[in-house]
N, C-alpha and C positions, 0 to 999 in steps of 0.2 A: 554744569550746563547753564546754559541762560535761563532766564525768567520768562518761564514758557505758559504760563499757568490761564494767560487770557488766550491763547491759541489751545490748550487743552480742550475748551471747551467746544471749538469750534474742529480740530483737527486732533485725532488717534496718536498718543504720543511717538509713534514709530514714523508717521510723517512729515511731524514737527523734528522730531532728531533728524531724521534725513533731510530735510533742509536745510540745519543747522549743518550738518556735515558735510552737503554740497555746497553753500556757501563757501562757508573755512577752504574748502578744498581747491576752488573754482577762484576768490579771491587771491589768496595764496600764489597759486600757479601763474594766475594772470601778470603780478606785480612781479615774479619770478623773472618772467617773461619779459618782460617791458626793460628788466635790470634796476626794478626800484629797491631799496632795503626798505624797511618796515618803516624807519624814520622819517624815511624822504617821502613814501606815501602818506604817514601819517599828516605829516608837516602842508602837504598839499593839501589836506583832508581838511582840516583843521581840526585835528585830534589830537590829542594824546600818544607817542607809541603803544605803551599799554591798550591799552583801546584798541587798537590795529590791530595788535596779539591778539586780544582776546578775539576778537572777531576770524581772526585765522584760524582758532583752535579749538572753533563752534563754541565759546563761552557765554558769548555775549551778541545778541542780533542786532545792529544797526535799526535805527528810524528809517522810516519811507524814506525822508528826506536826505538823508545820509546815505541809502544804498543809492538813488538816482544821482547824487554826486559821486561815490566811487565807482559807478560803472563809469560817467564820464570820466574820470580820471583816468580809470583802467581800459578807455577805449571800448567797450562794448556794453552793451543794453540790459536793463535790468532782469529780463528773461535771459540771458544769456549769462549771467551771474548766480543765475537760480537754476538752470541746465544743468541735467546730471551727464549730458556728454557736453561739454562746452563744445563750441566753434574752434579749433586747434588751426591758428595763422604760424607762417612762417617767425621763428623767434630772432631772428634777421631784421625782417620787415616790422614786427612789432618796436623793436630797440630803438630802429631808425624813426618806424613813424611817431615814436613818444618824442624824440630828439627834433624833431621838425614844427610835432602840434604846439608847440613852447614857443616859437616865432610868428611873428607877424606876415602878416601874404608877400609884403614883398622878399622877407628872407626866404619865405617858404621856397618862393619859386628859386631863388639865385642857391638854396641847399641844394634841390632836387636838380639843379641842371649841373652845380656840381660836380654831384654824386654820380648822373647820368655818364660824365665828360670822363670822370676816372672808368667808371667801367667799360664803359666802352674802349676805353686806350689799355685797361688789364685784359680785356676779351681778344684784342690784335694783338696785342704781347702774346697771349696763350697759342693762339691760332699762327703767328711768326714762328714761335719754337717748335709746333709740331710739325710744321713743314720741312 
């Protein structure tokens, strides 16, 4: 387990492990989600992989400063990192929108119209053949 010993004193060890566990678990799923490997968040992160691991597998707790950089990374807010339900978005919409936050505003907009242009021409394809 990580080095819990200065939250001992302040929080019951069964609540310090559950948040080491909701972390790991919540981290984890998120990067899961987005389609990152451990490497490619780490590399963002500026960590180490190991480090990433451990933080996945409750070993090791991140600094203040280091979980408000992976939630930006991971797209959502440091309460929501520490949420024992997270916020469950479309694993769709998460891929896409990791693949877009990486561009500039004017790529952003010429990805998202796009994207808009194909779906909408797969939506009249659909709706052609079932007619």
């Amino acid at each position: 387990m990580a080095d819990t010993s200065n939250l001992q004193s302040v929080f019951p060890s069964e609540a310090v492990d559950s948040l080491e566990i909701r972390l790991a678990r919540n981290i984890s799923t998120r990067r899961k989600a987005l389609g990152l490997t451990q490497a490619q968040l780490a590399e963002k992160l500026g960590v180490e992989t190991e480090t990433l691991s451990r933080f996945e597998r409750g070993k090791h707790l991140p600094s203040l400063a280091t979980l408000e950089r992976l939630a930006g990374l991971l797209q959502v807010t440091v309460s929501e990192l520490l949420a024992e339900q997270p916020k469950l978005a479309d694993d769709d919409a998460l891929v896409i929108s990791s693949w877009i936050a990486q561009l500039d505003e004017e790529d952003k907009l010429f990805a998202r119209t796009i994207l808009k242009q194909c779906c909408e021409h797969l939506e009249a394809k659909a709706k052609a053949l079932e007619s």
